[in-house]
TORROVEX-459531 format. One record per residue (C-alpha): residue number from 1; x, y negated, z negated. Coordinates in nm, 2 decimals. Layout:
<k->NUM	px->X	py->Y	pz->Z>
...
//
This chain:
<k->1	px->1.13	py->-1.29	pz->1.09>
<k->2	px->0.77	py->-1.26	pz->1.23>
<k->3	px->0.53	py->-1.54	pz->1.24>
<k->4	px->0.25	py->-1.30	pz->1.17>
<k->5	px->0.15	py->-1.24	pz->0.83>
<k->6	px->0.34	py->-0.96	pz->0.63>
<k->7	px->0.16	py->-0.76	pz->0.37>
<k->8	px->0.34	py->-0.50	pz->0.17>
<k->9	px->0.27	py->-0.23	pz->-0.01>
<k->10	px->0.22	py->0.17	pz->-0.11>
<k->11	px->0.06	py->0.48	pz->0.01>
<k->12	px->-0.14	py->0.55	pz->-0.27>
<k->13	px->-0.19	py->0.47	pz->-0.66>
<k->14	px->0.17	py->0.57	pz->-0.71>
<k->15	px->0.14	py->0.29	pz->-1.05>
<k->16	px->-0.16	py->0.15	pz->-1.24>
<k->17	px->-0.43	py->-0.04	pz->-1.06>
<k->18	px->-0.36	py->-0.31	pz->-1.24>
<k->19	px->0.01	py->-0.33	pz->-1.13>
<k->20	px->-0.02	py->-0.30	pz->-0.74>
<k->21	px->-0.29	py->-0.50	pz->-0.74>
<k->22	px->-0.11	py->-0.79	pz->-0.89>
<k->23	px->0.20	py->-0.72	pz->-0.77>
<k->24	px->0.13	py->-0.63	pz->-0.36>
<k->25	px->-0.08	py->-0.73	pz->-0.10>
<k->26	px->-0.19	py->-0.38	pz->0.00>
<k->27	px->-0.27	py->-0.05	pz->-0.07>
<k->28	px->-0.30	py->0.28	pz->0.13>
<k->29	px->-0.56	py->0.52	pz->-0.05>
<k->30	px->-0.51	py->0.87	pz->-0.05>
<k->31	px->-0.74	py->1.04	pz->-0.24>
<k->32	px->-0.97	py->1.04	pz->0.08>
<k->33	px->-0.78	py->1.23	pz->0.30>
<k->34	px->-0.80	py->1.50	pz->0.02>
<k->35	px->-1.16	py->1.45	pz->-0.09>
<k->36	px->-1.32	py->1.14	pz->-0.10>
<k->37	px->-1.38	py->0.94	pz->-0.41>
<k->38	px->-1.72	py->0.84	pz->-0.53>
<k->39	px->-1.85	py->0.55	pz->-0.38>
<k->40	px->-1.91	py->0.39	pz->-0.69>
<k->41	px->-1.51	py->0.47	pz->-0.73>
<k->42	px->-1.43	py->0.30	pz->-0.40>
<k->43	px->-1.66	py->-0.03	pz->-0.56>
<k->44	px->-1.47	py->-0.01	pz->-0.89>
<k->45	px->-1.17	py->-0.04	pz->-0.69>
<k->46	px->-1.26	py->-0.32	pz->-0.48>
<k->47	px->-1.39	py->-0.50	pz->-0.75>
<k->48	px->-1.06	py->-0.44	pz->-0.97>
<k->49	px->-0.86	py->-0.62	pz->-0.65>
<k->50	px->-0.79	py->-0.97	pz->-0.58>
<k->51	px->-1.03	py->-1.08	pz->-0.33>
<k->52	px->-0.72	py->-1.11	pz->-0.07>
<k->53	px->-0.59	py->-0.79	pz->-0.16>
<k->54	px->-0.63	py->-0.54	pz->0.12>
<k->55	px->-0.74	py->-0.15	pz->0.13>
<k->56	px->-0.66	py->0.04	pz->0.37>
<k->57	px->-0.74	py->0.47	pz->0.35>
<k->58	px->-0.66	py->0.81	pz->0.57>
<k->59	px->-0.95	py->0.97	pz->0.72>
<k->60	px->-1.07	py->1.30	pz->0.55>
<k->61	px->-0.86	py->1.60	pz->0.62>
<k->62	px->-1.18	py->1.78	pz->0.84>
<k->63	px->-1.11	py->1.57	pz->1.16>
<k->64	px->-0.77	py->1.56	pz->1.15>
<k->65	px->-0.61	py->1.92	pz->1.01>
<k->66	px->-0.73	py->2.26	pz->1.05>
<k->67	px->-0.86	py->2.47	pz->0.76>
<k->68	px->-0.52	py->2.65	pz->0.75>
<k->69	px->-0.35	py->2.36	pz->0.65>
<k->70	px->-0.19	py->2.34	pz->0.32>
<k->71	px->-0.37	py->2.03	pz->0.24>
<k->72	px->-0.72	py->2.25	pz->0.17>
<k->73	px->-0.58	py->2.36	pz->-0.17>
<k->74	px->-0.76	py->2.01	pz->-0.27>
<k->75	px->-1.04	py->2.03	pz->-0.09>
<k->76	px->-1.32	py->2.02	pz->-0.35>
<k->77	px->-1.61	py->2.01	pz->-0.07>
<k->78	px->-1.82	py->2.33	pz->-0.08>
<k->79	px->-1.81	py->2.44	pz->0.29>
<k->80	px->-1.89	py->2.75	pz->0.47>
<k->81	px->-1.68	py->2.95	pz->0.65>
<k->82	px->-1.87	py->2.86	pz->0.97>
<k->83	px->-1.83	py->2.53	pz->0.90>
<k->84	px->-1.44	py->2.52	pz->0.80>
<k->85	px->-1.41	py->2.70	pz->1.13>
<k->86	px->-1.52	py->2.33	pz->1.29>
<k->87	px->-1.31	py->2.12	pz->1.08>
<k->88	px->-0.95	py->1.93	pz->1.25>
<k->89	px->-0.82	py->1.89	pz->1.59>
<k->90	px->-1.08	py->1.58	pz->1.64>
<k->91	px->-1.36	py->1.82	pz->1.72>
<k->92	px->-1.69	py->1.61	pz->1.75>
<k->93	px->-1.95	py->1.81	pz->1.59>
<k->94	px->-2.19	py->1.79	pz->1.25>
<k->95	px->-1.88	py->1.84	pz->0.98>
<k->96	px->-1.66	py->1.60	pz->1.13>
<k->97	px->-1.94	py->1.39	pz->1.22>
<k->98	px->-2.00	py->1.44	pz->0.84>
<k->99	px->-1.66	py->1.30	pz->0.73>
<k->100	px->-1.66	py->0.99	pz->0.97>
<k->101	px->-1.98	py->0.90	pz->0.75>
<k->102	px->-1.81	py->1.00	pz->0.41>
<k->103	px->-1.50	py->0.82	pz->0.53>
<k->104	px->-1.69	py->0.52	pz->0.67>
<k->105	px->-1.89	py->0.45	pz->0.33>
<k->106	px->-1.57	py->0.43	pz->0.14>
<k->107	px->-1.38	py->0.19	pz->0.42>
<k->108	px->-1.70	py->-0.03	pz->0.38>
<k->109	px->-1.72	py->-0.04	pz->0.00>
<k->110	px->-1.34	py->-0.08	pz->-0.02>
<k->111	px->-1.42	py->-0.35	pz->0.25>
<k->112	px->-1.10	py->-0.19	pz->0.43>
<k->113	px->-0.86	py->-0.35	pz->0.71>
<k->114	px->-0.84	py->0.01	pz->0.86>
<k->115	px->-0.86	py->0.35	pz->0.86>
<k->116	px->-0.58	py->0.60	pz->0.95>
<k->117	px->-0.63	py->0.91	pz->1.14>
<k->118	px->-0.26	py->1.09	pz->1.07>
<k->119	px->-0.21	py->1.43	pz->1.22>
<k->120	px->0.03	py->1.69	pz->1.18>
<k->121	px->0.29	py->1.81	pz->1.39>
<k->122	px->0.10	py->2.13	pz->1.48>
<k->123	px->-0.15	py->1.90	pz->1.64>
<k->124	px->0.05	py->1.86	pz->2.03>
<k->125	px->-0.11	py->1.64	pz->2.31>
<k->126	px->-0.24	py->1.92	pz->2.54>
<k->127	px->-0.51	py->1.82	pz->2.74>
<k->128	px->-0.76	py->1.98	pz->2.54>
<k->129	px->-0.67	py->1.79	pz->2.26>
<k->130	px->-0.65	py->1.48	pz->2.43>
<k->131	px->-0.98	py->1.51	pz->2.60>
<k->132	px->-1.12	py->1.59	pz->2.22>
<k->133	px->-0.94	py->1.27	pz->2.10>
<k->134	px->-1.12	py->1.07	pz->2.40>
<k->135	px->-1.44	py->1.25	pz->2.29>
<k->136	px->-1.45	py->1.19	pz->1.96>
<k->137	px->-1.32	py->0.80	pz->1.94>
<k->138	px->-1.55	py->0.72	pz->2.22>
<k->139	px->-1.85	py->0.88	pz->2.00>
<k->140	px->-1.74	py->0.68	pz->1.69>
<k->141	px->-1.95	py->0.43	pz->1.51>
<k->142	px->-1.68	py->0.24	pz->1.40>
<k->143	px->-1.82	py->-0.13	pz->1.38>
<k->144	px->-1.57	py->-0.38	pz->1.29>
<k->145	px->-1.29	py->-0.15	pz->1.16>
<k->146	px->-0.95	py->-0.10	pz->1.28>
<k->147	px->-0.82	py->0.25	pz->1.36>
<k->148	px->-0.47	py->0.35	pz->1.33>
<k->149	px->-0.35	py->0.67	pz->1.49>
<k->150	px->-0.02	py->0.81	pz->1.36>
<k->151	px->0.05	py->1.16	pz->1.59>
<k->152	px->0.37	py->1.36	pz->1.45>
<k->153	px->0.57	py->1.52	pz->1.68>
<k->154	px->0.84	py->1.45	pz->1.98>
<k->155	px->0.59	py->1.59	pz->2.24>
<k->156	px->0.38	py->1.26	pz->2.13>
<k->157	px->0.62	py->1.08	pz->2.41>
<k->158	px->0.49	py->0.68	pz->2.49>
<k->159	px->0.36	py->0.77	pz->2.84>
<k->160	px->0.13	py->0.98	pz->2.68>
<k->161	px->0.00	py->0.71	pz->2.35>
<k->162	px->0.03	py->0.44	pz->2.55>
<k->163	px->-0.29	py->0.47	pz->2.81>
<k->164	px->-0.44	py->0.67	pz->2.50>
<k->165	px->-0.42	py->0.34	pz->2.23>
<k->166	px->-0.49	py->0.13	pz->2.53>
<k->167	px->-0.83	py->0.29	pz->2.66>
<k->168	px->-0.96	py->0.41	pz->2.26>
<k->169	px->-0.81	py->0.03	pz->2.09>
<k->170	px->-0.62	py->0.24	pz->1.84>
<k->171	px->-0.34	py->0.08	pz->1.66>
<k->172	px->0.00	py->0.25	pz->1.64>
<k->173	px->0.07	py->0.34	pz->1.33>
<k->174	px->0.44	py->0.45	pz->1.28>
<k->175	px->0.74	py->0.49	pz->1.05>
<k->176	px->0.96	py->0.20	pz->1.22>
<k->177	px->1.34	py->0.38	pz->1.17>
<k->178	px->1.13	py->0.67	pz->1.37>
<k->179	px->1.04	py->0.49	pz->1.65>
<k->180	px->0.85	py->0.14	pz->1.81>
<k->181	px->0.52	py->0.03	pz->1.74>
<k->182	px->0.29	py->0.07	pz->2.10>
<k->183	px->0.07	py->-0.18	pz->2.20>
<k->184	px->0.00	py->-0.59	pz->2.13>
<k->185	px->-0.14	py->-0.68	pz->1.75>
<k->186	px->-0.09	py->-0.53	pz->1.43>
<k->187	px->0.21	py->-0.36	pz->1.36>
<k->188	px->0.13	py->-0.08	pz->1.08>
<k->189	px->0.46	py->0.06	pz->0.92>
<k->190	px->0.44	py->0.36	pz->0.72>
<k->191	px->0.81	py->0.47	pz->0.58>
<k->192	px->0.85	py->0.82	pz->0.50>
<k->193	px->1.16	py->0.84	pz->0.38>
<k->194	px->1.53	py->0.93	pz->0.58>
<k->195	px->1.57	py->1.17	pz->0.77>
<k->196	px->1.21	py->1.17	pz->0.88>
<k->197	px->0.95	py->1.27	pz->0.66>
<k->198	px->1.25	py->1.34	pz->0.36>
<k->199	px->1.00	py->1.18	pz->0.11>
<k->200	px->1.26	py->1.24	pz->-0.19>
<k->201	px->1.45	py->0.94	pz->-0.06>
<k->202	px->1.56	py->0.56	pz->-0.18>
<k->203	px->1.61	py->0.30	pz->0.07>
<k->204	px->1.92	py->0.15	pz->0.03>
<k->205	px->1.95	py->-0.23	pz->0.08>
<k->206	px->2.10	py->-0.18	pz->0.43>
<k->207	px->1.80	py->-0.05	pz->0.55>
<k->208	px->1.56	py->-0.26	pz->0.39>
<k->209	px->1.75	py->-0.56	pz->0.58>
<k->210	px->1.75	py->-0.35	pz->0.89>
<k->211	px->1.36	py->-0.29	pz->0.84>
<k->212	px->1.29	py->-0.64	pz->0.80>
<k->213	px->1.44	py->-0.75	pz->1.16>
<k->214	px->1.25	py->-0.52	pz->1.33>
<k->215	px->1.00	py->-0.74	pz->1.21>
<k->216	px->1.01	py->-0.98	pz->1.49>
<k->217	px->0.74	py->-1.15	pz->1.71>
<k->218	px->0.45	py->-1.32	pz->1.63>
<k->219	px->0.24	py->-1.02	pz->1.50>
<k->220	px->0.10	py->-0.90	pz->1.21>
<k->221	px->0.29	py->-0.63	pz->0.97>
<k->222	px->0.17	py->-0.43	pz->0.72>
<k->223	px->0.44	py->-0.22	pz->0.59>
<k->224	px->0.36	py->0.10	pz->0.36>
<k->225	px->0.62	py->0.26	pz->0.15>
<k->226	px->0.51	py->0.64	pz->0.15>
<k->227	px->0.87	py->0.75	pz->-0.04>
<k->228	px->0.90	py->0.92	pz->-0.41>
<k->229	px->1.00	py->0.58	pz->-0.47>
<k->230	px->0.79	py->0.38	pz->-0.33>
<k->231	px->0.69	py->0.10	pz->-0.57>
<k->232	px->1.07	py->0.06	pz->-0.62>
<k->233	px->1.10	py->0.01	pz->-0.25>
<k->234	px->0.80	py->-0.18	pz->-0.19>
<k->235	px->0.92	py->-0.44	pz->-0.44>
<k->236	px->1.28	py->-0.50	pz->-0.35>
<k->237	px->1.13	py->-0.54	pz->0.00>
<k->238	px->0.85	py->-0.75	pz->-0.10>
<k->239	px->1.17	py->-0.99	pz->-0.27>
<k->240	px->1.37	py->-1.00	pz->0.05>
<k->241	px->1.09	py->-1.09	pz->0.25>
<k->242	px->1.00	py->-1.38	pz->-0.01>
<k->243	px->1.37	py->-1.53	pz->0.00>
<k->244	px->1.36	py->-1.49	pz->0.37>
<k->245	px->1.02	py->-1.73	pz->0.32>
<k->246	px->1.19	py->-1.96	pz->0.08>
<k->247	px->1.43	py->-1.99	pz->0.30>
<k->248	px->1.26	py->-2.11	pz->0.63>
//
């Protein structure tokens, strides 16, 4: 097992507050990728926690997906059509400038360990997109937080992330039975379910074993269980990890 420190947990409030919070050591909010909460939400929130619990969030939808995604059916935000016309693809302009700031204020009030930017598999590694990537993480006021990247796709190959998380200091984030973390630091694990992205899906003890070898080296983890059954998952992982520490 890892000598780094291993923190476990869910994408999202998939239980009560008061349940993941005793129970994990993590927790992946949603609700801002959608439309952020309230800020006074996000304090309520971090006030609810444990003082060591740890928040992590998604970035808002408008830097990272197009208006003709889907996921707009929740958007509550009262935009234009000129201004939906600016939104995704990393653009650097005042709407996505607009939702760094919106998702900023809740990853301070949360007092986050990161933020992820997740895009969809539309979203290839041209070179324009690249060079808007490189654009818009270089313009970022992003003080002390971490940011995870999680691209979707095969074209995403490692010759390409690997200069990319290098140059910007993105963390990898990745579903570990898809393939290896890039880079040195903190490993963050997001499981999707099998095959990829099958979110209807129970691990079965096999693979929970086989997940918690790959945890090897001397680096942090933080493993998120984004599955239908995810606080099932997280909590039969959470236990094998603990006899693994008893055991030791």
């Amino acid at each position: 097992m890892t000598g780094g420190k291993i923190l476990i947990g869910t994408c999202g409030f998939a239980e009560s507050h008061r349940k993941l919070f005793g129970e994990f050591d993590i927790l992946e909010v949603q609700q801002t990728f959608y439309q952020p909460p309230r800020l006074s939400t996000a304090e309520r929130w971090r006030e609810e926690a444990p003082e060591e619990f740890v928040f992590t969030l998604k970035a808002w939808q408008l830097i990272t997906h197009e208006a003709r995604s889907p996921t707009y059916r929740r958007l509550k935000e009262n935009l234009t059509d000129s201004e939906l016309t600016q939104t995704g693809s990393f653009r650097w302009n005042p709407v996505t400038r607009m939702a760094w700031e919106r998702t900023r204020a809740i990853a301070e009030a949360l007092q986050a360990g990161a933020v992820l930017f997740q895009t969809p598999r539309s979203f290839l590694p041209t070179a324009h997109n690249l060079e808007c990537i490189r654009r818009f993480f270089g313009n970022l006021d992003r003080g002390a937080l971490r940011l995870v990247f999680e691209p979707r796709g095969e074209a995403w190959t490692d010759g390409i992330l690997r200069p990319l998380l290098r140059d910007l200091q993105l963390v990898h984030g990745v579903d570990p039975f898809l393939r290896q973390p890039l880079g040195r630091g903190l490993r963050y694990f997001r499981l999707h379910g099998r095959p990829a992205y099958h979110y209807h899906y129970r691990y079965s003890e096999a693979e929970l074993l086989e997940l918690k070898r790959m945890m090897s080296g001397s680096w942090p983890h933080w493993v998120l269980f984004n599955n239908d059954s995810m606080v099932e998952d997280a909590r039969r992982f959470r236990s094998l990890v603990n006899v693994n520490r008893a055991g030791s």
